[in-house]
VOPAZA-723558 format. One record per residue (C-alpha): x, y, z. Coordinates in steps of 0.02 Angstrom, whole numbers, plus 50000, padded with zeros to 5 digits. Example, Ala and Ser with C-alpha at 12.3 -4.5 7.8 and 13.67 -1.06 7.14 Angstrom:
residues 2
506154977550390 506844994750357 
//
This chain:
residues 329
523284613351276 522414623051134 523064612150996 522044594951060 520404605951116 520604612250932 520754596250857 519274588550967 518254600650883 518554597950724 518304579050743 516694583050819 516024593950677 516684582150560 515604568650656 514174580750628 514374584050453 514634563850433 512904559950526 511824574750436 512704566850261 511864549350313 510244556350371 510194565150188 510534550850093 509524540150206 507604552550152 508494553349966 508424533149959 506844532750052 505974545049937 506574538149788 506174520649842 504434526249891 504204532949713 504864520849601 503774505549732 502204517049673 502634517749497 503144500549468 501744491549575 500134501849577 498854503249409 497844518349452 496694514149312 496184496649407 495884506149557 494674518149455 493764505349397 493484497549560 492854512049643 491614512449499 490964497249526 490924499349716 489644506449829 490604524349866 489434527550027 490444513650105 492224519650075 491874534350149 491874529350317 493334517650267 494214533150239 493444540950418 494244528650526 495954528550435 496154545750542 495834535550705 496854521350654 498294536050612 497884541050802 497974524750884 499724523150771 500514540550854 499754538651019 500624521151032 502164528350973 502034541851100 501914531651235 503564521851190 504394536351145 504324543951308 504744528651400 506184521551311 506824536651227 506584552451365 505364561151222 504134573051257 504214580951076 502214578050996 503054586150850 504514572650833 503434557450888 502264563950731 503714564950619 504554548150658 502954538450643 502504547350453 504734544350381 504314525850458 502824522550354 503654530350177 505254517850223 504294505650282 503324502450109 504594497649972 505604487950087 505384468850115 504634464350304 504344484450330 506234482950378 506434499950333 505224506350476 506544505450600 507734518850503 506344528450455 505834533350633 507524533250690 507774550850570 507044561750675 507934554850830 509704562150798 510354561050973 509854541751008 510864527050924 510134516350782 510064502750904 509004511851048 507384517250901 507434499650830 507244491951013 505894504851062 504924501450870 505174482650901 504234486851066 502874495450988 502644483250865 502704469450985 500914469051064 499974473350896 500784456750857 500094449751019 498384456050965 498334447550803 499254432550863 497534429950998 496144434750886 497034425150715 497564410250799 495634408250865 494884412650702 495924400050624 495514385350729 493674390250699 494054390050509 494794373050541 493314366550641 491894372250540 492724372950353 493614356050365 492614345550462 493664343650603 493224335150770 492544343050901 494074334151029 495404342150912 494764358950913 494504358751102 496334354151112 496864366051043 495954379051107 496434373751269 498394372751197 498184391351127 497244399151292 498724393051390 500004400151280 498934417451310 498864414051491 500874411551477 501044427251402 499884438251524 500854430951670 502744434951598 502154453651534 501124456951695 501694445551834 503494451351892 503584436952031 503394423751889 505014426551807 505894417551968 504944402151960 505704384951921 505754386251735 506474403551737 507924399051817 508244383151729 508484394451581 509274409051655 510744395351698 510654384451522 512204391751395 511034390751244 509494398851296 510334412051408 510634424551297 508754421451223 508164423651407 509154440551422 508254448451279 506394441551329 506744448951514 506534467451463 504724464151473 505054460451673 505384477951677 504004486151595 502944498151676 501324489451689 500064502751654 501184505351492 500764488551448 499254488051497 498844504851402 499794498851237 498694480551246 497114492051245 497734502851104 497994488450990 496544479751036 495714497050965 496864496850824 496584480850779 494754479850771 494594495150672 495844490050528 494734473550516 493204483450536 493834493350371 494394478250268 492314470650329 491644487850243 492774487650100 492054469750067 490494472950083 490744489349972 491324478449824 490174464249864 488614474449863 488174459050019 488174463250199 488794446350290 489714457350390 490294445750532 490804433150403 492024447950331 492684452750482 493134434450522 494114433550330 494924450750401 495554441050546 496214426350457 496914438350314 497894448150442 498564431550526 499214424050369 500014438650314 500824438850489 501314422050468 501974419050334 503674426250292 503634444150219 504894442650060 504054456149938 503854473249943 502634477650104 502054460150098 501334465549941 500554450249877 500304438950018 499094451650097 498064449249928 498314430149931 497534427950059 496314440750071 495654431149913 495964412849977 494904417350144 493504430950047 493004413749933 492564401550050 491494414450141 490544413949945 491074430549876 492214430549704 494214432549700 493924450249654 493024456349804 494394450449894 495754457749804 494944475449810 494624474849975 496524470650002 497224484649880 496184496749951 496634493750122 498424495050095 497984511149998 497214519450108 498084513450299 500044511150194 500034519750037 499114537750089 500164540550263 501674535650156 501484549450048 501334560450192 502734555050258 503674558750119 503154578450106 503854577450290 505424568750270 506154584550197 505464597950306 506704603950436 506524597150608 507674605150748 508544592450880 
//
């Protein structure tokens, strides 16, 4: 009877020992990742220079609001945290959101996010963090997908000459996929209609259908709450990318910035992330979009850099002077 309890034991510390050894390597590769991405891929004498030639009394408050986009960040977290993973920890939620942004940066499509948070988390599978961080993420992505997609079709209409019966189309097309939306996150009763159950029953779509019906389940005020919160977050990270222009413009056609902001952050949510942090297609376009409004390529791209220096870059760093401080579970 004491021979089996004894061997159970040692299983389980070996278990232990295995999982702590993964964890370990896991912040090794992410710190060394993180440093070689910075090495390799930032010129801190460009960035100098640009700060010389900018108006400095407007990155300040750039900087200023990075601490209440960090906020917006944890307290989203927070909430998901608690409801998907039982956490009350403020310490944990704090610590998971700083090892996701230093794994998130060097890793193509921020893929590394989802092991970066999951560190801290010891006593929850892989599996159950990614779900809850593809939660989180999921209504930012709402967010930008409303405010791009309607930026864009303005871009269309007023850049390209487009008629007036086109871009009413497809406004109406695009309010109705938003009106889709509100209904399937909000309205519980609307997941048995018709179509629901058409595709509940279909052999291909099924198994689609399972994985979209967690959001019949989800506590509305959450949602409600988290919609809010990245409405917030949202317009302040375009709100810094419209002062960052103007810093390096020396102009102040401020609601023509924010609307390049908008159509930046769409395209770089659009198109496929391949490199490093989307490094490179956040630029792109940032220049592509900054040009038409009149100002030069390099407005653009400084606006871009500094942005991810200052919301990616910065918190990274953080995160990776936490990532080795001991965290009890």
């Amino acid at each position: 009877m004491t021979e089996p309890c004894k061997n159970n034991f040692v299983l389980s510390d070996q278990v232990v020992k295995y999982k702590s050894f993964i964890i370990l390597s896991g912040k090794i590769l992410i710190a060394s990742g993180l440093l070689l991405y910075i090495i390799s891929s930032v010129n801190f004498n460009e960035i100098i220079f640009a700060i010389y030639d900018a108006d400095v009394s407007l990155i300040i408050p750039v900087l200023l609001i990075s601490f209440l986009n960090l906020y917006l960040q944890y307290y989203k977290w927070k909430l998901t945290s608690s409801l998907i993973l039982n956490n009350s920890d403020n310490r944990k939620v704090l610590y998971s959101l700083f090892h996701g942004f230093s794994a998130a940066v060097f890793t193509p499509a921020r893929i590394g996010e989802y092991f970066g948070r999951a560190i801290v988390f010891k006593n929850h599978s892989l599996l159950k963090v990614t779900l809850a961080t593809l939660l989180d993420k999921f209504f930012p992505l709402l967010i930008v997908a409303i405010f791009g997609s309607v930026s864009s079709v303005l871009f269309i209409h007023y850049f390209y000459e487009v008629s007036i019966y086109v871009t009413v189309s497809l406004f109406i097309v695009l309010f109705s996929l938003f009106y889709f939306v509100i209904l399937v996150i909000f309205n519980e009763k609307f997941w048995d209609n018709f179509l629901f159950n058409k595709l509940k029953d279909s052999k291909r779509l099924s198994k689609y259908f399972e994985k979209f019906s967690v959001l019949r389940n989800l506590d509305k005020k959450y949602s409600a709450k988290m919609i809010l919160l990245s409405i917030l977050f949202y317009g302040s990270y375009i709100f810094q990318y419209a002062i960052l222009v103007a810093a390096f413009s020396h102009n102040s056609s401020f609601l023509n910035y924010l609307w390049a902001g908008n159509l930046t952050m769409f395209s770089k949510t659009v198109i496929p992330p391949v490199s490093f942090s989307e490094f490179g297609i956040r630029e792109g376009a940032s220049v592509f979009f900054i040009q038409q409004f009149g100002e030069s390529a390099s407005v653009g791209f400084n606006a871009s850099i500094f942005l991810f220096l200052i919301n990616v870059l910065l918190p990274s760093l953080v995160g990776l002077i936490l990532i080795f401080r001991k965290n009890d579970d």
